[in-house]
N, C-alpha and C positions, 0 to 999 in steps of 0.2 A: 478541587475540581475532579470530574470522573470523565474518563474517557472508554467509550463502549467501543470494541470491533469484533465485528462480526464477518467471518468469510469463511474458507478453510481451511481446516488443517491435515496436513501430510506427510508422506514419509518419500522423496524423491529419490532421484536415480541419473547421473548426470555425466554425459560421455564429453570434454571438450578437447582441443589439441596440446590443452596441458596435465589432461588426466582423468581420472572420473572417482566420482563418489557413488557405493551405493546404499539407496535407503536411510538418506539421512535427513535433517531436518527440513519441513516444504511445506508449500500451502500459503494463501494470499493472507490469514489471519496471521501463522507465524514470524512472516517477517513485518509485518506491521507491528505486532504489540513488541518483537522485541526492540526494533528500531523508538517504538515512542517513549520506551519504558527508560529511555535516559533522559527524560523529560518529568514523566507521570506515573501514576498506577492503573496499565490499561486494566478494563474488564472483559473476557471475552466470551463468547458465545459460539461455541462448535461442535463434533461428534468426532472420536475415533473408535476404531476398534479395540478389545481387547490385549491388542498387538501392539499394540503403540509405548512405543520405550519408554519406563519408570525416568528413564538420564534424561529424556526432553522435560517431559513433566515438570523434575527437577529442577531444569536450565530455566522456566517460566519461573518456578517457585523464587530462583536467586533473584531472577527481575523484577521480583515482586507483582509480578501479574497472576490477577484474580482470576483461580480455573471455575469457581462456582458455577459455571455456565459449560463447560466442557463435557458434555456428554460423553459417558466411556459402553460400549454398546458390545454386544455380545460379534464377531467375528473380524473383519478387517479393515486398518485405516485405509484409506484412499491414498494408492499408490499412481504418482506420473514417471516417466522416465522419458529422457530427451537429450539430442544430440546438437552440439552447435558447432556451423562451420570456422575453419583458421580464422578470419576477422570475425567473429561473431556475429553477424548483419545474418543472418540462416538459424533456425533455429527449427530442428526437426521430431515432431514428436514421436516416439516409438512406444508407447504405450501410456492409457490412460484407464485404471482400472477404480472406479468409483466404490466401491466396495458398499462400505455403512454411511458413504456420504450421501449416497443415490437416493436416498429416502428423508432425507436431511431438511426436519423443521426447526428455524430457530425459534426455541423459546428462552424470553429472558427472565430470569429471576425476579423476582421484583425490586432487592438491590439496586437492578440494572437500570430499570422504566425511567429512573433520574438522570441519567447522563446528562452530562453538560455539552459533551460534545459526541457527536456520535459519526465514527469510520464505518461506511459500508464499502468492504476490502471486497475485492473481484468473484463475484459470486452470481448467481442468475437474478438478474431486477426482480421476479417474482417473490424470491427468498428477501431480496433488500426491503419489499413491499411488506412483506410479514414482520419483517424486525420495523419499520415504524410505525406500525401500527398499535404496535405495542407501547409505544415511549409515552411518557409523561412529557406535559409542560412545553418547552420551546427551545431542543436540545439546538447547537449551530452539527448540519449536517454534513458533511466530507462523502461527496460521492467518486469510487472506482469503477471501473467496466472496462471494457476490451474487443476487439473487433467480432468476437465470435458473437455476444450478446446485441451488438449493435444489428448484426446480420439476421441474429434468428428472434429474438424477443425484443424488437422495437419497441412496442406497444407499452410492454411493461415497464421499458426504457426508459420510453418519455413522461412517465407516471412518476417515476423514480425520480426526474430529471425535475420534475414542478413544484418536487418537495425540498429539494436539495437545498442547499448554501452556496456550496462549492465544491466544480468538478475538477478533477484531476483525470487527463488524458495523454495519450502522445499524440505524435503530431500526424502518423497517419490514421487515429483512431476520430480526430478532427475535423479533417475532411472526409473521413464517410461520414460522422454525422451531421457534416454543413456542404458540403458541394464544394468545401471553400478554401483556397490554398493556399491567401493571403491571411495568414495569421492575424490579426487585426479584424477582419470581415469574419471568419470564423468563431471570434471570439464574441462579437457583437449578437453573433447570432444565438451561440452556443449561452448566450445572459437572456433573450429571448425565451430560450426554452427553460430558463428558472432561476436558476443560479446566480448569482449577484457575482460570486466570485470563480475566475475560471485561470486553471494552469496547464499550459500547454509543454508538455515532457518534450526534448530532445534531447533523449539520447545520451551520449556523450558531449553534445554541442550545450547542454545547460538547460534552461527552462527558463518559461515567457508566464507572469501572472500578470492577471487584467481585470481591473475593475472600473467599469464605468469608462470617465476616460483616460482612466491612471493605466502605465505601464511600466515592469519592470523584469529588465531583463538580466537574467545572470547566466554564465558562462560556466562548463562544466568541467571540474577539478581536472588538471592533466595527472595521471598517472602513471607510475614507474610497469605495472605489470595488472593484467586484468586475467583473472581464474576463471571467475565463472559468473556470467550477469543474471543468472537466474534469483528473480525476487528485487533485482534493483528499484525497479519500479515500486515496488511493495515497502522497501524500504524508503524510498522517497516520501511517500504518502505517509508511511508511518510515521516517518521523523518532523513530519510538519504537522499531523494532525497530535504528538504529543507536545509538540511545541507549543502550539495555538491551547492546547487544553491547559498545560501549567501557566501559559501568560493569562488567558481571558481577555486578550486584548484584542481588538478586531480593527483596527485601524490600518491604514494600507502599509505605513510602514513598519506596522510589527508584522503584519503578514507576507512582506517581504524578508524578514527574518524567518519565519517559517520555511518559506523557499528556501534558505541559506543551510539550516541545519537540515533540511528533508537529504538539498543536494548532498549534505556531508556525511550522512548515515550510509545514502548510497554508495558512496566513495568507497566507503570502507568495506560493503557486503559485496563488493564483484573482488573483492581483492585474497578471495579464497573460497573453497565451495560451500554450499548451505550457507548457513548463518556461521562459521567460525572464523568470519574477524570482524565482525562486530559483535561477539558474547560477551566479553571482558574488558570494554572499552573503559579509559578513564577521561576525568573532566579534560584533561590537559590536551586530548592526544584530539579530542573533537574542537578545543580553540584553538589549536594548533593549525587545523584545517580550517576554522575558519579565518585566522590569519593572512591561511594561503590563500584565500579566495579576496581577501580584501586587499590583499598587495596584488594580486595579478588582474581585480578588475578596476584598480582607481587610475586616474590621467587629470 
């Protein structure tokens, strides 16, 4: 199986009340391919600058993710930097300098146009719209987006939205795009707009997937100590969309398995900053977790 993601990549900056990191690994495509790559061999598709660390690069290469598509461009990667309040529930951006991402077409190799399954990671619906245009055949699509694009690129949104398989959102990115606050009715609608399969992120409260009129609901990992949530989300996505690519199985309850490892890749990427604790993960230490998750949700 090939799994295509395509988003950004960058180099972050991260203030929280247990410390900061800066200019380290970021970007909605980084923590996806690394989260899927203990699944699959993602393929990705992005731009950095000349500036962009030879050790990242590297850390992709150990995950055996394919950079063929990794645009390396004459001045600087797209740097964010952001501040989050004591509980984390605040999250303040203090600078977002798009550098060489600003002009940012994805093309994919032709390698790529085969994916089997293809992650469109948090990026402008216009960009997502160029990367399917490009594909081969009848990849299963994994769509991400986020309040800013819902607000300013509808349009493109819901183009994106018609093409999709399945969306992945949280739970206030669901009622702006449905009115709707009963999760249930949101979701109804959110398959309406294309999607067959839709998951609603909460947070640390776990995650709701719906199809049709299946649902299921899981509960989100309690943990000893939380660093920094930047990319959770991204790992979430990632962990499920490498999951669903090494099974090929699209039945509801292996894509409730998807939910299961998505939640447990997350688990482990807020439990330090950037990507460093989920770089080096082993087989044992993610059944471990999901152990935990099977003993604290069964009655």
């Amino acid at each position: 199986m090939a799994l295509l993601v395509v988003g950004s990549l960058a180099l972050d900056t991260i203030e929280t009340q247990t410390g900061s990191a800066t200019e380290v690994p970021g970007g909605s495509t980084t923590y996806c391919a690394l989260a899927a790559s203990y699944f699959t061999h993602p393929h990705i598709v992005g731009v950095v600058g000349d500036d962009f660390p030879d050790s990242v690069s590297t850390l992709f290469k150990d995950h055996h993710i394919n950079l063929e598509g990794m645009k390396i461009e004459e001045g600087k990667t797209f740097r964010w930097g952001g501040r989050y309040s004591e509980d984390f529930d605040i999250r303040t951006t203090l600078f977002t300098h798009l550098n060489v991402f600003e002009n940012f077409e994805p093309t994919l190799p032709e390698t790529h146009k085969d994916a089997a399954t293809v992650l469109l990671a948090n990026i402008h619906p216009a960009l997502q719209l160029q990367v399917l245009s490009q594909l081969n055949g009848n990849p299963f699509v994994i769509l991400d987006t986020m309040n800013l694009w819902i607000n300013t690129a509808r349009e493109e949104l819901d183009e994106v939205l018609k093409q999709s398989d399945m969306l992945v959102i949280n739970d206030e990115e669901s009622l702006m795009l449905t009115g709707k606050r009963n999760y249930r009715q949101a979701a109804s609608k959110l398959m309406e707009m294309g999607p067959e399969w839709i998951v609603i992120k909460k947070g640390q409260h776990g995650a709701l997937l719906f199809q049709q009129d299946n649902l299921f609901s899981l509960p989100g990992l309690i943990l000893d100590t939380v660093i920094d949530p930047t990319g959770a989300g991204d790992s979430f996505v990632g962990g499920l969309a490498g999951y669903l690519d090494q099974s090929g199985n699209r039945s509801f309850d292996n894509m409730k398995l998807g939910v299961i490892y998505g939640t447990i890749l997350a688990s482990f990427c807020v439990e330090d900053f950037s990507v460093d604790a989920m770089t080096y993960l082993e087989t044992d230490d993610i059944e471990e977790r999901y152990d935990e998750l099977v003993m604290m949700s069964q009655f």
